[in-house]
C-alpha positions in Angstrom: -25.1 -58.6 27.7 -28.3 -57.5 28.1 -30.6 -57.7 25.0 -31.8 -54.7 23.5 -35.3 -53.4 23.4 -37.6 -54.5 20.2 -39.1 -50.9 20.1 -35.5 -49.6 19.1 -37.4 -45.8 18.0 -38.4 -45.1 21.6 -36.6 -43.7 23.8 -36.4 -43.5 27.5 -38.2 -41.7 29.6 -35.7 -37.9 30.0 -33.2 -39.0 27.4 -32.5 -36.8 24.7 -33.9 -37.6 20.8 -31.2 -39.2 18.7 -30.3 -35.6 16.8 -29.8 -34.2 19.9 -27.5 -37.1 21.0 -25.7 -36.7 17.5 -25.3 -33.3 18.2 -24.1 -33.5 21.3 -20.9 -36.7 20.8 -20.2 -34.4 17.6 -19.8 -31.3 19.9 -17.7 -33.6 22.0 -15.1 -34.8 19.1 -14.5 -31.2 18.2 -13.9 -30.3 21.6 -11.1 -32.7 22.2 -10.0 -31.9 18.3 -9.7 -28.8 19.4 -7.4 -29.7 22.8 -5.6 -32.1 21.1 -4.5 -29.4 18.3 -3.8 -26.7 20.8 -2.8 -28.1 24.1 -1.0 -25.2 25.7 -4.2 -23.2 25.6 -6.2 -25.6 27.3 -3.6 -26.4 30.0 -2.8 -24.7 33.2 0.1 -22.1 32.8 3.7 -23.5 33.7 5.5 -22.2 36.7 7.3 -19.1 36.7 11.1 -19.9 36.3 14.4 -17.3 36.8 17.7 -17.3 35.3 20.3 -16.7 38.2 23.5 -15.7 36.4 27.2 -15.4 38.4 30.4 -14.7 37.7 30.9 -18.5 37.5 27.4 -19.5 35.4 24.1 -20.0 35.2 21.4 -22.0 36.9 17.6 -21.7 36.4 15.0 -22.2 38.9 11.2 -23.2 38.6 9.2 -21.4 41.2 6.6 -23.1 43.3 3.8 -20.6 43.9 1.2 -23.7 44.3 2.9 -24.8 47.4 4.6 -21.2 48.5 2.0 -18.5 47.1 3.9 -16.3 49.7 7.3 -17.1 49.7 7.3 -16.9 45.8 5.6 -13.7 45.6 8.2 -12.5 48.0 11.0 -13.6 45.9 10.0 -12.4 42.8 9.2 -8.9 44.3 13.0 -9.2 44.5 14.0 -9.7 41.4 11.6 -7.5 39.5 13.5 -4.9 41.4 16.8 -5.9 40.5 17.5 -6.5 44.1 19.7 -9.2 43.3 21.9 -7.7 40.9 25.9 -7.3 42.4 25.0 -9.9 45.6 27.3 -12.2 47.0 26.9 -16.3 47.2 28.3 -15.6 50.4 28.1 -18.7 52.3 29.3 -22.1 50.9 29.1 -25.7 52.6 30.2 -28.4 51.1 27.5 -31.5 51.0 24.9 -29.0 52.0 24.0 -25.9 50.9 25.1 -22.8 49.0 23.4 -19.3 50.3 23.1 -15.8 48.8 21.6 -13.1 48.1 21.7 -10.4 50.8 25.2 -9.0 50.7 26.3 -6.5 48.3 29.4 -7.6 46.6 30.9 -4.2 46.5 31.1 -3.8 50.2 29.8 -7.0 51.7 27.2 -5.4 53.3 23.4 -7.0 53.9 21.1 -4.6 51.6 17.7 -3.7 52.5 15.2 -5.5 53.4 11.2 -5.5 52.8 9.2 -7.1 55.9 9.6 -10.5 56.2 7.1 -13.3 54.8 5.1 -15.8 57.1 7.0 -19.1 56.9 5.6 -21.8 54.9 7.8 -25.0 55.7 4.8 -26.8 56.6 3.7 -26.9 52.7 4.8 -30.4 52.1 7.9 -29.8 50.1 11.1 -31.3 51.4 14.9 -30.0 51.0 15.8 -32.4 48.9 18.7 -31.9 46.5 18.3 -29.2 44.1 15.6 -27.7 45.6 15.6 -24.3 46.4 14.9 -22.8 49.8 14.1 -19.2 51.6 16.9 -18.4 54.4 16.1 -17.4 57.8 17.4 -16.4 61.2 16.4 -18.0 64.4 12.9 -16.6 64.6 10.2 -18.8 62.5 9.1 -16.0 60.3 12.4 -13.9 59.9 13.0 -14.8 56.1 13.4 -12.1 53.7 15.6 -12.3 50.4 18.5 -14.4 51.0 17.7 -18.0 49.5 19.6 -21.5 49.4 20.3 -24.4 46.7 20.0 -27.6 48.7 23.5 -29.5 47.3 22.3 -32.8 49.0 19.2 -34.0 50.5 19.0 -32.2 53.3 15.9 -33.5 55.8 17.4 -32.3 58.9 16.3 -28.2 57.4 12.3 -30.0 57.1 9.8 -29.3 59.8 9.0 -31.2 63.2 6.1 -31.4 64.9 7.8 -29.7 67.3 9.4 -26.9 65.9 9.5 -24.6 62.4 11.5 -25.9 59.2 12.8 -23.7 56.0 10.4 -22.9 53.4 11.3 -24.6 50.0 9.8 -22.5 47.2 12.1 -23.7 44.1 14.0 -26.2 42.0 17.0 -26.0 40.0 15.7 -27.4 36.5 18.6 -26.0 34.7 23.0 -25.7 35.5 22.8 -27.4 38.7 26.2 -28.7 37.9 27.0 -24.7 38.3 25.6 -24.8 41.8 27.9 -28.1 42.2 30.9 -26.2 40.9 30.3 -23.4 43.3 30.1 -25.8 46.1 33.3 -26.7 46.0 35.1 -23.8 45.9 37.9 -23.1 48.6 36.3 -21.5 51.7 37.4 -19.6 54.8 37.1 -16.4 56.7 36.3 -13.5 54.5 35.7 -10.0 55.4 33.0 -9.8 57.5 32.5 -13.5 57.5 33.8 -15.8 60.2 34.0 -18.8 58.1 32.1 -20.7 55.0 32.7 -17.6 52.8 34.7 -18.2 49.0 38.0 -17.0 49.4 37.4 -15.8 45.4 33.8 -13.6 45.8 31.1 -15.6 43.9 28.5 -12.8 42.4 25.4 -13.3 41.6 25.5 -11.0 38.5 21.5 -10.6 37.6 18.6 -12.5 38.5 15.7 -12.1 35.9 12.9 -14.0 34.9 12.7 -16.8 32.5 10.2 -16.9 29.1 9.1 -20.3 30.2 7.3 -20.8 26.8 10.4 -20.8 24.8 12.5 -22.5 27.8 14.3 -26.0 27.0 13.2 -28.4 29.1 16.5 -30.3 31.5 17.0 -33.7 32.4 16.6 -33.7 36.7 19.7 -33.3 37.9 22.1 -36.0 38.5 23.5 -37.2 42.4 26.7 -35.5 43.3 29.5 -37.5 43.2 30.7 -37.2 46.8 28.5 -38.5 49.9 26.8 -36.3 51.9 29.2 -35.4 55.0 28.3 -36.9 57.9 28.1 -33.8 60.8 25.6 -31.8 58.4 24.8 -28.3 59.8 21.5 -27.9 60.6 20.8 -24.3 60.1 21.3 -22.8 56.3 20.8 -19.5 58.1 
């Protein structure tokens, strides 16, 4: 170590006088007191989060406005409406993904629509399991309301290089086991539905948001207990 200076009164050329230092370290300690004692007003604010509540329970989702400013905003215009309120989970695939959100459950017909939003699969978030994503038709930029719970991992629905993915936006941090449960419920041709549709209608009841302040926190979600299937589809459109 270097030794210290015999003149230990003077100070260096541009450095403050030893009240000012004083000063200054005590200003310092009461800062991080202060932090310390009241973390939540010193942090960023948590993500929004939504309760989505059906006819066979409820799930919560954290939204991801960091990664999908556009894509969130978009959803929540959606549910501040009400929007969502008496829509079908309409399209159900084992080892993939469950979809909803767009038909009425009264008549099965799609609702509508606002314009769509700009696609924003490129924002670095995957479809893994649990993870929440924005449906779309062929076109890039065609997704409007209708969103998906990602049952597996899911990389095939990520984007190339070569071509567009599907936006994730969301994670289920709460009742994923209800999006498990719906999952496996027996499927078929339904109404206006070819195929993939619950043979008993699964209703999304109300989709509101969450008081994230007073909102238990949940353990990640555990794997399913079946393997992924092997001839995935590729498109949760």
């Amino acid at each position: 170590m270097p030794i210290p200076s015999r003149n230990r009164t003077a100070a260096r050329p541009g450095s403050p006088p030893r009240s000012m230092a004083a000063f200054v370290a005590l200003a310092g300690a009461l800062l991080a007191a202060l932090f310390l004692s009241h973390p939540q007003s010193c942090a960023a604010e948590q993500n929004p989060q939504v309760r989505v509540t059906t006819n066979m329970g409820d799930f919560v989702i954290e939204l991801l406005p960091e990664r999908a400013p556009l894509t969130v905003a978009n959803f929540l215009h959606y549910v501040r409406e009400g929007y969502y309120s008496g829509t079908l989970i309409h399209r159900v695939v084992a080892n993939f993904v469950i979809q909803g959100g767009g038909h009425d459950a009264a008549d099965y017909k799609l609702k509508q629509v606002h314009d769509p939003v700009v696609n924003e699969s490129g924002n670095g978030l995957q479809n893994k399991r649990a993870t929440v994503g924005l449906a779309r038709g062929e076109l890039a930029h065609s997704g409007n309301a209708q969103f998906y719970v990602n049952l597996v991992d899911n990389p095939d629905l990520d984007p190339l290089p070569t071509r567009w993915g599907y936006t994730v936006f969301g994670r289920v941090v709460q009742g994923m086991d209800v999006a498990d449960r719906i999952g496996v419920v027996p499927t078929g041709a339904m109404g206006p539905f070819k195929s993939d549709a619950p043979l008993k209608p699964v209703i999304i009841q109300k989709i509101e948001l969450v008081d994230t302040a007073t909102a238990p926190v949940s353990a990640p979600p555990t794997p399913p207990a079946t393997p992924p299937s092997s001839d995935a589809i590729l498109s949760p459109k």
